[in-house]
CHARMM-style PDB file with segment names, atoms N, HN, CA, C and O in Angstrom:
ATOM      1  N   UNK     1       0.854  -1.165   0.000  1.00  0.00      PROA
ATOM      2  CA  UNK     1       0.000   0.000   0.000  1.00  0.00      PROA
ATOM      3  C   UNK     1       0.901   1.228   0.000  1.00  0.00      PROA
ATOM      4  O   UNK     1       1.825   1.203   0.813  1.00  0.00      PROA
ATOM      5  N   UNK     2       0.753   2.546  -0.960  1.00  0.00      PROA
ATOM      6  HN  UNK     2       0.002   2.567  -1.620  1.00  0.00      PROA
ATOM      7  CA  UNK     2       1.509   3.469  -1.150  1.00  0.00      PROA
ATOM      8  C   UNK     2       0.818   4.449  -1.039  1.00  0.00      PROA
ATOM      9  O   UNK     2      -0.370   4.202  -1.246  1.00  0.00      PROA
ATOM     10  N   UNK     3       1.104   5.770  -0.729  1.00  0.00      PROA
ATOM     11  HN  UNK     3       2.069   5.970  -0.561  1.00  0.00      PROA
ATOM     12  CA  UNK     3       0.431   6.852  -0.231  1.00  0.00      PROA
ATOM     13  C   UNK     3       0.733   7.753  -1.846  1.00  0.00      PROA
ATOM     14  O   UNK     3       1.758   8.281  -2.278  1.00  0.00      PROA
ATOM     15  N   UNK     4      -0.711   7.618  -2.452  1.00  0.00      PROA
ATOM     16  HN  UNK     4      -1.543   7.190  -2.100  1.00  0.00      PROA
ATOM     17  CA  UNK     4      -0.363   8.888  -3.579  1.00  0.00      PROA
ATOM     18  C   UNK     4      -0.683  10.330  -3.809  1.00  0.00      PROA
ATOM     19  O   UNK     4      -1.594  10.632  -4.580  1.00  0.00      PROA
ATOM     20  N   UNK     5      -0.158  11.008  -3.339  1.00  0.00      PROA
ATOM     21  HN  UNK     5       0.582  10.762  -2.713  1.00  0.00      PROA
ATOM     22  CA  UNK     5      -0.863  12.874  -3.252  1.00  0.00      PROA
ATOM     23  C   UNK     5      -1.864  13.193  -4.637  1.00  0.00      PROA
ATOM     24  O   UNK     5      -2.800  13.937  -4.929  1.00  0.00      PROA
ATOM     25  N   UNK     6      -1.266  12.432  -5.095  1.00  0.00      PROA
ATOM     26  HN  UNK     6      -0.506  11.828  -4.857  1.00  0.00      PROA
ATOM     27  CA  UNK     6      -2.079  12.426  -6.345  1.00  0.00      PROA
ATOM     28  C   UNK     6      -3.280  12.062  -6.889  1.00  0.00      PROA
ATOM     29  O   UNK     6      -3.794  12.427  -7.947  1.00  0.00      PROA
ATOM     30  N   UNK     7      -3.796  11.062  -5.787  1.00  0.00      PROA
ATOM     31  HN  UNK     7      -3.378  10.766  -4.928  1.00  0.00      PROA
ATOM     32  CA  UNK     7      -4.791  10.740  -5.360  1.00  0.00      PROA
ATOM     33  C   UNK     7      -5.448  10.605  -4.039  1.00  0.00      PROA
ATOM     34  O   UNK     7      -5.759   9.473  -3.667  1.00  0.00      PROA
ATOM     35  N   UNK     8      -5.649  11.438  -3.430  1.00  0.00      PROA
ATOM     36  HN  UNK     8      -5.396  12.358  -3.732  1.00  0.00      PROA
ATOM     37  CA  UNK     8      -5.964  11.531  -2.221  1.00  0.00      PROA
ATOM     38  C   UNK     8      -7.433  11.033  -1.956  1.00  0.00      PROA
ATOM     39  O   UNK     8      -8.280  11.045  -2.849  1.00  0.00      PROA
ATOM     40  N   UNK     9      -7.711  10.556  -0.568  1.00  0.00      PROA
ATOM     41  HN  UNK     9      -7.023  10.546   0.158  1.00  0.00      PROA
ATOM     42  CA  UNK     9      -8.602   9.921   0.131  1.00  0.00      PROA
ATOM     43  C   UNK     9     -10.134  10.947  -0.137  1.00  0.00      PROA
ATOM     44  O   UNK     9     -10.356  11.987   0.482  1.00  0.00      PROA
ATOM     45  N   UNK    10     -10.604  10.640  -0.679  1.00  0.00      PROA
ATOM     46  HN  UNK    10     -10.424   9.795  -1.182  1.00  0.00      PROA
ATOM     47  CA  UNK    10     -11.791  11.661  -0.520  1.00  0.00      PROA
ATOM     48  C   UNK    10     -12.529  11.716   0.848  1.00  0.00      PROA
ATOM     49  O   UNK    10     -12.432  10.752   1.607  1.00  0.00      PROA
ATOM     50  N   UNK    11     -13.296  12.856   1.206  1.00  0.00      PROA
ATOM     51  HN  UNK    11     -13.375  13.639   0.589  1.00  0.00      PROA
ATOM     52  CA  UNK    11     -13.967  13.083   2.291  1.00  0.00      PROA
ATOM     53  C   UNK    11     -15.760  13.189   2.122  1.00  0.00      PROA
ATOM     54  O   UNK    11     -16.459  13.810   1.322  1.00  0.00      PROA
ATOM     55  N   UNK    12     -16.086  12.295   3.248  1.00  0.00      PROA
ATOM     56  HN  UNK    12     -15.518  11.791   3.898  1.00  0.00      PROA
ATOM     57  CA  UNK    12     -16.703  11.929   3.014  1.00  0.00      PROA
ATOM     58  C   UNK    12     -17.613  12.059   4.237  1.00  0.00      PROA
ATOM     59  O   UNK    12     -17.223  11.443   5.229  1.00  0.00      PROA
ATOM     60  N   UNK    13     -18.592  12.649   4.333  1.00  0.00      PROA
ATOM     61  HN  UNK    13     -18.908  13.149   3.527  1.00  0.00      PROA
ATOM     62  CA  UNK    13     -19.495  13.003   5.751  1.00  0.00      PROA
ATOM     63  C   UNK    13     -18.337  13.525   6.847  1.00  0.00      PROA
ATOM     64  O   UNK    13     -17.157  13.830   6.673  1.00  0.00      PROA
ATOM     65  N   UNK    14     -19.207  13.496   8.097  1.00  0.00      PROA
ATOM     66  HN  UNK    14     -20.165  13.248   8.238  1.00  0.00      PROA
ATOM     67  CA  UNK    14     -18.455  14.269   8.985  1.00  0.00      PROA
ATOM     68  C   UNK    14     -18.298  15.746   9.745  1.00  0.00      PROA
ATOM     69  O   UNK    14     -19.079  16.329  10.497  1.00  0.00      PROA
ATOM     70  N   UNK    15     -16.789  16.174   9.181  1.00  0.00      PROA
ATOM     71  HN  UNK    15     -16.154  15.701   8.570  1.00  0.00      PROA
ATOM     72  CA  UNK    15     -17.180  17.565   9.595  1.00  0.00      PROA
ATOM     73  C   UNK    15     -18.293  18.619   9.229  1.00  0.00      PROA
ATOM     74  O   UNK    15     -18.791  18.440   8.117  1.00  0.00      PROA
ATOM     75  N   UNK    16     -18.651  19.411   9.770  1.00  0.00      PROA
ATOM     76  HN  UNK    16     -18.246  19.556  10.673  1.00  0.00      PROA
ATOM     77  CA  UNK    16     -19.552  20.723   9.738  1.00  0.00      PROA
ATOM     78  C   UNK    16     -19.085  22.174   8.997  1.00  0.00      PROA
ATOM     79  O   UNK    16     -19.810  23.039   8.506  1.00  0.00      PROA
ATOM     80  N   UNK    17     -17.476  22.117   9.107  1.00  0.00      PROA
ATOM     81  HN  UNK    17     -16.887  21.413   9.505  1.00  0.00      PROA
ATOM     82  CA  UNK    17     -17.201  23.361   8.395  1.00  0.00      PROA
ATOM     83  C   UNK    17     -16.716  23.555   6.996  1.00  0.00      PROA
ATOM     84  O   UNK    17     -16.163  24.600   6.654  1.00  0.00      PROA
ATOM     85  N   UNK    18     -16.944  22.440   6.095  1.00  0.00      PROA
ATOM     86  HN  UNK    18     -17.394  21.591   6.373  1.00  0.00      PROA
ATOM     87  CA  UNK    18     -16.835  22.421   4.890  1.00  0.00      PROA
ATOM     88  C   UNK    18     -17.679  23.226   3.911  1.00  0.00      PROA
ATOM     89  O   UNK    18     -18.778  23.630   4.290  1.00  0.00      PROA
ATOM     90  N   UNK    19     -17.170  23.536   2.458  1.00  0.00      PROA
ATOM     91  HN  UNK    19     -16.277  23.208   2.150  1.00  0.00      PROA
ATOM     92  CA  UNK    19     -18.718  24.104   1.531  1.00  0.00      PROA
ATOM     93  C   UNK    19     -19.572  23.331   1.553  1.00  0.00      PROA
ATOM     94  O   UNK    19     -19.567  22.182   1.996  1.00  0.00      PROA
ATOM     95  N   UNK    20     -20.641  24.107   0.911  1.00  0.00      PROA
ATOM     96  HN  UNK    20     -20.645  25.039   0.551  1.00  0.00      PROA
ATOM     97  CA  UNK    20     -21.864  23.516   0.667  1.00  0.00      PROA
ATOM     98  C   UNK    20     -21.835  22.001  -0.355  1.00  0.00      PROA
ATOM     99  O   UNK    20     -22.531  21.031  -0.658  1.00  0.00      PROA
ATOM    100  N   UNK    21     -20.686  22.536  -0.564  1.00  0.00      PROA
ATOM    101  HN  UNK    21     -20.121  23.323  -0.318  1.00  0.00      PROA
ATOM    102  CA  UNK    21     -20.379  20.705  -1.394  1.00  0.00      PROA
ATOM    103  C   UNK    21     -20.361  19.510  -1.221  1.00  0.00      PROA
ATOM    104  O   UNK    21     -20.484  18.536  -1.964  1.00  0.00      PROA
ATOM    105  N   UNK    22     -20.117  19.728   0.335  1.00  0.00      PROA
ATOM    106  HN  UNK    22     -20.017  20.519   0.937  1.00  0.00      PROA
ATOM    107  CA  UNK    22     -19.778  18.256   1.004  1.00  0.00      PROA
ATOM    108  C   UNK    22     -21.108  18.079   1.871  1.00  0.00      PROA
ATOM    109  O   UNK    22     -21.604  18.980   2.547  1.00  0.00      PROA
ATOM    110  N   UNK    23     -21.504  17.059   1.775  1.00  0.00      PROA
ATOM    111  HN  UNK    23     -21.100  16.327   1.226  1.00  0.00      PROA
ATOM    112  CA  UNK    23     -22.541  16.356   3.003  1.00  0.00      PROA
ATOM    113  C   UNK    23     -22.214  16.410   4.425  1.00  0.00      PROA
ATOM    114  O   UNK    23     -21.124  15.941   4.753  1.00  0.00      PROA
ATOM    115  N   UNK    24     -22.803  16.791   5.121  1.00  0.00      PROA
ATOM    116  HN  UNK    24     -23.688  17.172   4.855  1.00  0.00      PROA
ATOM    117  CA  UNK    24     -22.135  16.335   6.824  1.00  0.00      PROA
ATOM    118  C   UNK    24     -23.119  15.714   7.380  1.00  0.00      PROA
ATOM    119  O   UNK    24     -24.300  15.571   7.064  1.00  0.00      PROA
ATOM    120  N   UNK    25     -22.104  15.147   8.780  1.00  0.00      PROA
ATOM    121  HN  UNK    25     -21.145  15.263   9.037  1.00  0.00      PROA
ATOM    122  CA  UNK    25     -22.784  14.075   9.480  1.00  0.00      PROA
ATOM    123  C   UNK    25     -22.449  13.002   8.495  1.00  0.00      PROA
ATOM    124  O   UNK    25     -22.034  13.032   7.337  1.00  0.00      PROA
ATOM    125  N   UNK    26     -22.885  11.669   9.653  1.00  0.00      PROA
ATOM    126  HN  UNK    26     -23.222  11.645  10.594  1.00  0.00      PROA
ATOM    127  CA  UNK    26     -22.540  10.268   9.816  1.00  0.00      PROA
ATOM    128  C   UNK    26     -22.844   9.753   8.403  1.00  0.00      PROA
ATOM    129  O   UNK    26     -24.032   9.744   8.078  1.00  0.00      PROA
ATOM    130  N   UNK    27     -21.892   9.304   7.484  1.00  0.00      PROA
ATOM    131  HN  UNK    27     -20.927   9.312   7.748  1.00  0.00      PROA
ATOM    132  CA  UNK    27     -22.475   8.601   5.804  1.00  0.00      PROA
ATOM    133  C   UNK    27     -21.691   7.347   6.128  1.00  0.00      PROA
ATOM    134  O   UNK    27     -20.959   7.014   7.060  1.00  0.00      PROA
ATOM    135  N   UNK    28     -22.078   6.829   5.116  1.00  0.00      PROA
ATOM    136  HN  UNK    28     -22.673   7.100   4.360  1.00  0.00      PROA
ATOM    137  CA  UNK    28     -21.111   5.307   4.781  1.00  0.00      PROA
ATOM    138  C   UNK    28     -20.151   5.655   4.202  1.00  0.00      PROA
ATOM    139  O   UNK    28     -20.057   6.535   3.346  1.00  0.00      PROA
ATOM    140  N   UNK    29     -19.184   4.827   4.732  1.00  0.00      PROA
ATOM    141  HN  UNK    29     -19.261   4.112   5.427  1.00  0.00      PROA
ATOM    142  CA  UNK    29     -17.756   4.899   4.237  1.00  0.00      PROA
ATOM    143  C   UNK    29     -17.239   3.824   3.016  1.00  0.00      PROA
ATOM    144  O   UNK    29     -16.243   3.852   2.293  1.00  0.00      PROA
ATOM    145  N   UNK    30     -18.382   2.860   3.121  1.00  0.00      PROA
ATOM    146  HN  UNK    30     -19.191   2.838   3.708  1.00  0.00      PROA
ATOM    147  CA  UNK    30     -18.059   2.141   2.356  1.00  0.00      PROA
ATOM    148  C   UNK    30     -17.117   1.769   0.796  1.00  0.00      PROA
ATOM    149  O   UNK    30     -16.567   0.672   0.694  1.00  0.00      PROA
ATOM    150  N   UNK    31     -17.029   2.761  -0.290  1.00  0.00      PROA
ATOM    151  HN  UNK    31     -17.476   3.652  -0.208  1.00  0.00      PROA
ATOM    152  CA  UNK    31     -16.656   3.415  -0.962  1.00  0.00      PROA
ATOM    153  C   UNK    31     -14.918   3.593  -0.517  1.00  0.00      PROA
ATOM    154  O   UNK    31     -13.904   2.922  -0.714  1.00  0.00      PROA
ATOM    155  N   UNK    32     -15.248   4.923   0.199  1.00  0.00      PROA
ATOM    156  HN  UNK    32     -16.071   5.468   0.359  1.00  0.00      PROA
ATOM    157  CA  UNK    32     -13.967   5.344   0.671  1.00  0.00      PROA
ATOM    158  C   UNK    32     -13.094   3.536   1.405  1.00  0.00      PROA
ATOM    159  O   UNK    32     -12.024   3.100   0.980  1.00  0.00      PROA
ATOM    160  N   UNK    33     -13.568   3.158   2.020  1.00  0.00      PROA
ATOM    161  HN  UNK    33     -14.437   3.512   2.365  1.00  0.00      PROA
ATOM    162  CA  UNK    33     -13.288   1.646   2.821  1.00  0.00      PROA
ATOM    163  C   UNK    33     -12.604   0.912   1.867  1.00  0.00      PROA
ATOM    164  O   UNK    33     -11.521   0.506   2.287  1.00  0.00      PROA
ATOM    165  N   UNK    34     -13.002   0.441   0.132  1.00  0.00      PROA
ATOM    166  HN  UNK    34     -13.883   0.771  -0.209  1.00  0.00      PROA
ATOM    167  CA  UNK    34     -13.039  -0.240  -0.647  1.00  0.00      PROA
ATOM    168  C   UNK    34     -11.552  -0.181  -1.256  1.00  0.00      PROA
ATOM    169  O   UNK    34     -10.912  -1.137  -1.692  1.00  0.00      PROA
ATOM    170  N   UNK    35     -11.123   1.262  -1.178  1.00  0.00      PROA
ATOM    171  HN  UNK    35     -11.643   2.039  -0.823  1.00  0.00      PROA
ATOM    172  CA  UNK    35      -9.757   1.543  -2.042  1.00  0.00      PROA
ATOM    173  C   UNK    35      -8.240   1.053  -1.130  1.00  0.00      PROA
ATOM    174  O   UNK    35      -8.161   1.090   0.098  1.00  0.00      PROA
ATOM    175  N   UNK    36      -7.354   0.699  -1.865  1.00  0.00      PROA
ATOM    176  HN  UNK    36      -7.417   0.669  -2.863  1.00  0.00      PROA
ATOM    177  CA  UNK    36      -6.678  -0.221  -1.634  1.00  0.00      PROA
ATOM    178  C   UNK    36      -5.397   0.633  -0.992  1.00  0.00      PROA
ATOM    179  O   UNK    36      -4.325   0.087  -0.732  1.00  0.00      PROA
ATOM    180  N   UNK    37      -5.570   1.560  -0.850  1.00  0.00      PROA
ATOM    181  HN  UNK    37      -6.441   2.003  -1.062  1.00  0.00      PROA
ATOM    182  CA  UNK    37      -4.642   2.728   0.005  1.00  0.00      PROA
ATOM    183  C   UNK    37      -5.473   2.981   1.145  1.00  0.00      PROA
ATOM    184  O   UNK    37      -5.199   4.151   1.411  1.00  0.00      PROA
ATOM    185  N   UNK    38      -6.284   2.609   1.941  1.00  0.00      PROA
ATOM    186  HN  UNK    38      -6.506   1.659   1.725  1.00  0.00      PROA
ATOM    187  CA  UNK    38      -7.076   2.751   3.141  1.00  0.00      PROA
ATOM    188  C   UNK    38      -7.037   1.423   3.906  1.00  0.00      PROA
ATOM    189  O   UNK    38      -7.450   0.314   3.568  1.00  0.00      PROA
ATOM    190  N   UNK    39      -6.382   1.866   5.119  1.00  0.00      PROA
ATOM    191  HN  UNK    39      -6.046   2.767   5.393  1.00  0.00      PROA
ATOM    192  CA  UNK    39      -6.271   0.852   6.361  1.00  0.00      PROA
ATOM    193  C   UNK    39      -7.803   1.143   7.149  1.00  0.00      PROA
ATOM    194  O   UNK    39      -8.261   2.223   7.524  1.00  0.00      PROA
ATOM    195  N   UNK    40      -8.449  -0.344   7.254  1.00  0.00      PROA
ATOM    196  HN  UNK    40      -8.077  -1.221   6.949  1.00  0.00      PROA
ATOM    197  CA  UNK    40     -10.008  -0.513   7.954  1.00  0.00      PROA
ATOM    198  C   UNK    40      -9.749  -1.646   8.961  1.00  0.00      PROA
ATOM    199  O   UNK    40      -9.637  -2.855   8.763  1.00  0.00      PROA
ATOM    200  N   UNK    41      -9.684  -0.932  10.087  1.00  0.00      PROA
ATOM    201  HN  UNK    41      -9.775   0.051  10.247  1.00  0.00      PROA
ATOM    202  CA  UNK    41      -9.852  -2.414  11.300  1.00  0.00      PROA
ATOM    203  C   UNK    41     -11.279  -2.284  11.870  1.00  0.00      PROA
ATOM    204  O   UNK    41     -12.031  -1.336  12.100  1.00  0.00      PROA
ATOM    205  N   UNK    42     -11.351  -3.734  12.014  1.00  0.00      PROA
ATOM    206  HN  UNK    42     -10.740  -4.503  11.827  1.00  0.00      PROA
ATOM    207  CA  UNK    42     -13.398  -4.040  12.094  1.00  0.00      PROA
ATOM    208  C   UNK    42     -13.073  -4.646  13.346  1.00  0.00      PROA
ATOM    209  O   UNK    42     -12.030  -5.298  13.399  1.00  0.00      PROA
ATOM    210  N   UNK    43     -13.794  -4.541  14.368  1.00  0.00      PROA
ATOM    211  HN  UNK    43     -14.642  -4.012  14.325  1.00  0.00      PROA
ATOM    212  CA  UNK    43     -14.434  -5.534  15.786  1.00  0.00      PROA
ATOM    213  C   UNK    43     -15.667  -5.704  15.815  1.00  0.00      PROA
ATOM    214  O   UNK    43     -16.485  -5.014  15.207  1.00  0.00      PROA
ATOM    215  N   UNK    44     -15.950  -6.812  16.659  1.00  0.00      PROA
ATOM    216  HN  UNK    44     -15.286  -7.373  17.153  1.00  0.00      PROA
ATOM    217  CA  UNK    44     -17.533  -7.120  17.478  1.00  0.00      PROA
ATOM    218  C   UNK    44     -17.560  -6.061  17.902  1.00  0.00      PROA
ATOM    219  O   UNK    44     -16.608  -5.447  18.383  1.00  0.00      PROA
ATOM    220  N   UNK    45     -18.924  -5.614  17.752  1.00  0.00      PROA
ATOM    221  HN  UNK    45     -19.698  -6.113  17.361  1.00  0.00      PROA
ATOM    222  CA  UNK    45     -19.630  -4.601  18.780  1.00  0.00      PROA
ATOM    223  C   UNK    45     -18.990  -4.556  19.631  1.00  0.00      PROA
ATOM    224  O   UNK    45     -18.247  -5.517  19.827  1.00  0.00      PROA
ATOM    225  N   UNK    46     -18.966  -3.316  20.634  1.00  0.00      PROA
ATOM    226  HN  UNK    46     -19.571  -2.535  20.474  1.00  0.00      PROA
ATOM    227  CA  UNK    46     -18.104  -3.225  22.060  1.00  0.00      PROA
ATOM    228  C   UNK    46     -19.119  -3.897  23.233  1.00  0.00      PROA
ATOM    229  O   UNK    46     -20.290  -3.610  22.981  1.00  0.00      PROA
ATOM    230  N   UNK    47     -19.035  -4.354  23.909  1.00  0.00      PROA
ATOM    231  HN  UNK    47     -18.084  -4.588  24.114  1.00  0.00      PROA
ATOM    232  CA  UNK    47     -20.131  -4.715  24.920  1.00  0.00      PROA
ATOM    233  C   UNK    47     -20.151  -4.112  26.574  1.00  0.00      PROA
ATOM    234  O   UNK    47     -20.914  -4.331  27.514  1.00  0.00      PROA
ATOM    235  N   UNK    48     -18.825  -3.185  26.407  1.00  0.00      PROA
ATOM    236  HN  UNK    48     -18.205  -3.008  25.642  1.00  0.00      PROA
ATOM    237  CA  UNK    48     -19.332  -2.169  27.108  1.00  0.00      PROA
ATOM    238  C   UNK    48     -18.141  -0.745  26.880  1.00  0.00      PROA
ATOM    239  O   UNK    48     -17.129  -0.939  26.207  1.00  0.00      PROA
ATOM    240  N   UNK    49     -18.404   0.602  27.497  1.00  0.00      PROA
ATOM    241  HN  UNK    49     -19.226   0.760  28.044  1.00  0.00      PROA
ATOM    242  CA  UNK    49     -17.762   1.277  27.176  1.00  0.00      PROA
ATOM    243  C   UNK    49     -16.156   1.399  27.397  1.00  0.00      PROA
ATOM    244  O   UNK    49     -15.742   1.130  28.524  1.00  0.00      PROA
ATOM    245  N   UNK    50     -15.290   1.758  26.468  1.00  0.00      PROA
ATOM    246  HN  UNK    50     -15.626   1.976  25.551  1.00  0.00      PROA
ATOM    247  CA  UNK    50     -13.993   1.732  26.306  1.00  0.00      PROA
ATOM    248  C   UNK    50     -13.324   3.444  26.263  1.00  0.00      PROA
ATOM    249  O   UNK    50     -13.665   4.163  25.324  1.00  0.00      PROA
ATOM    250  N   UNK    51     -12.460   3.939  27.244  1.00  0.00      PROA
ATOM    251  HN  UNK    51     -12.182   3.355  28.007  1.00  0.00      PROA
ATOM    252  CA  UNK    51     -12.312   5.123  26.941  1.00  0.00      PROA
ATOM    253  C   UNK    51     -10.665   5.242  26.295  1.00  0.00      PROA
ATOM    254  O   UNK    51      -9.567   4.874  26.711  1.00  0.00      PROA
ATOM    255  N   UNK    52     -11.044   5.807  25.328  1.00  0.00      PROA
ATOM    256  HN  UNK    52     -11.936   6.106  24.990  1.00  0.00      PROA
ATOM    257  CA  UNK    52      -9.789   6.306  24.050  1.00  0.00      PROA
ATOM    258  C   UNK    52      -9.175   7.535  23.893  1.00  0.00      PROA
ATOM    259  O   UNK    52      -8.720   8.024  22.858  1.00  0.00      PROA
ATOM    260  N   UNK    53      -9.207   8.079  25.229  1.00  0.00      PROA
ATOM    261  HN  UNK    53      -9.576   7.682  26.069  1.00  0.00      PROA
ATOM    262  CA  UNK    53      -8.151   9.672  25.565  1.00  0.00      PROA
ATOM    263  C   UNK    53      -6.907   8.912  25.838  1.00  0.00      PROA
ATOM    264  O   UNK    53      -6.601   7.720  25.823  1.00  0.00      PROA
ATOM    265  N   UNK    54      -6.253  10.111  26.114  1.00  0.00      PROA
ATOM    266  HN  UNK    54      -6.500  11.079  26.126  1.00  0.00      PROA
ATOM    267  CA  UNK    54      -4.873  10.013  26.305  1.00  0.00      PROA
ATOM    268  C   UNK    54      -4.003   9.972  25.297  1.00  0.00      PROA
ATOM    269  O   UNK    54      -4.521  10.186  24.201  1.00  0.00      PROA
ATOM    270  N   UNK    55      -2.791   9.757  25.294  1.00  0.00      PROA
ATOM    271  HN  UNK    55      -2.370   9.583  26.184  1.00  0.00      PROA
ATOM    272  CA  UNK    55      -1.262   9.964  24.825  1.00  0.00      PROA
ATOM    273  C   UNK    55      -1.730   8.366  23.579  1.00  0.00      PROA
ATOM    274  O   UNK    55      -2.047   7.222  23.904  1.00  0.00      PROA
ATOM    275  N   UNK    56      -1.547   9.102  21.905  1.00  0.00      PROA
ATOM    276  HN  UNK    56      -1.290  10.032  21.641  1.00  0.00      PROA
ATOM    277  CA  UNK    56      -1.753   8.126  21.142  1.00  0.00      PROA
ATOM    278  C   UNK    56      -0.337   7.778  20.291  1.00  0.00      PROA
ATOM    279  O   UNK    56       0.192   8.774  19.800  1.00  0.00      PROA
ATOM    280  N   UNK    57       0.316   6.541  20.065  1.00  0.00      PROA
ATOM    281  HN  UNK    57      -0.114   5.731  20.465  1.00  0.00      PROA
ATOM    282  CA  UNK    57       1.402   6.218  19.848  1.00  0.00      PROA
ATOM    283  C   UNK    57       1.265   5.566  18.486  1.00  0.00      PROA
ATOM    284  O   UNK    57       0.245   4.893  18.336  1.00  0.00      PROA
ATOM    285  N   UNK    58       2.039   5.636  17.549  1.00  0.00      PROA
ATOM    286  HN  UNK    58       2.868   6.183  17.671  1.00  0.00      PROA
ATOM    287  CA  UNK    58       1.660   4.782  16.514  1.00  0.00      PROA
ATOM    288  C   UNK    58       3.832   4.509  15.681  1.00  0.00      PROA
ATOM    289  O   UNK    58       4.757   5.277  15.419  1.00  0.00      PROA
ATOM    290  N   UNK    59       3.639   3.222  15.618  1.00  0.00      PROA
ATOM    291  HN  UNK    59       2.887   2.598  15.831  1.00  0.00      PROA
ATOM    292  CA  UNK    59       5.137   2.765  14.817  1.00  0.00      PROA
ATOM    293  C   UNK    59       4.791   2.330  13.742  1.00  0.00      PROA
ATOM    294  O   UNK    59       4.197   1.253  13.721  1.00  0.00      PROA
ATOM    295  N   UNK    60       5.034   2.973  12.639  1.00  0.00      PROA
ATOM    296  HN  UNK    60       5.517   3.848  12.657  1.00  0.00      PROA
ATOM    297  CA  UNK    60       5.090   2.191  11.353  1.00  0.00      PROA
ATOM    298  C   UNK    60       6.418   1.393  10.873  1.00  0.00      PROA
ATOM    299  O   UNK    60       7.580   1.649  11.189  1.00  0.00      PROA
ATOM    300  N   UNK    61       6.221   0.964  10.521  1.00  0.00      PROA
ATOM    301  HN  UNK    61       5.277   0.757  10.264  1.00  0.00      PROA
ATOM    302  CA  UNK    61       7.331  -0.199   9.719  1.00  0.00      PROA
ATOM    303  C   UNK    61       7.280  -0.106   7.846  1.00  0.00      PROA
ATOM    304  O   UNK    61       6.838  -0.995   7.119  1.00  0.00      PROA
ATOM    305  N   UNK    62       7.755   0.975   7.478  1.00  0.00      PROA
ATOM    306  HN  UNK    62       8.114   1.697   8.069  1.00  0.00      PROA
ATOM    307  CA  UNK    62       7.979   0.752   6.009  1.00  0.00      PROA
ATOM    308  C   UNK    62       9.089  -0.064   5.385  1.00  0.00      PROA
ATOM    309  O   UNK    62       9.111   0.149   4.173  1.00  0.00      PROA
ATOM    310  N   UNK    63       9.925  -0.837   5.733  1.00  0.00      PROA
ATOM    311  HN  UNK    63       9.907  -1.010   6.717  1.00  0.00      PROA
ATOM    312  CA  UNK    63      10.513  -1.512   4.924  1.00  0.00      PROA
ATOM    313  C   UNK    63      10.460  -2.957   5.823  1.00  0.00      PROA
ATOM    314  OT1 UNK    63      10.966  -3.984   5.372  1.00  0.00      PROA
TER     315      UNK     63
END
């Protein structure tokens, strides 16, 4: 998977302060999900609440 500026991720629902061009609020991503430059991790439903503040860390590994 390669990151192309050249083709960038379209946007898709969501934010509020965009033009009148874009839709807001909650859409399917599905679409956007489908393309082969987009990382999608899926779980079971949560079965109870999980809190996701704090200090976020991320290591990539490109080679």
């Amino acid at each position: 998977m390669a990151y192309d500026p050249m083709n960038p991720v379209p946007t898709t629902g969501g934010a509020l302060l965009l033009t009148d061009g874009f839709r807001t609020g909650p859409l399917h991503q599905t679409a956007v999900e489908a393309r082969e430059d987009v990382l999608v991790l899926t779980t079971e439903p949560l079965t109870e609440d999980v809190e996701v503040t704090g200090r976020v860390r991320a290591v990539i590994d490109t080679g």
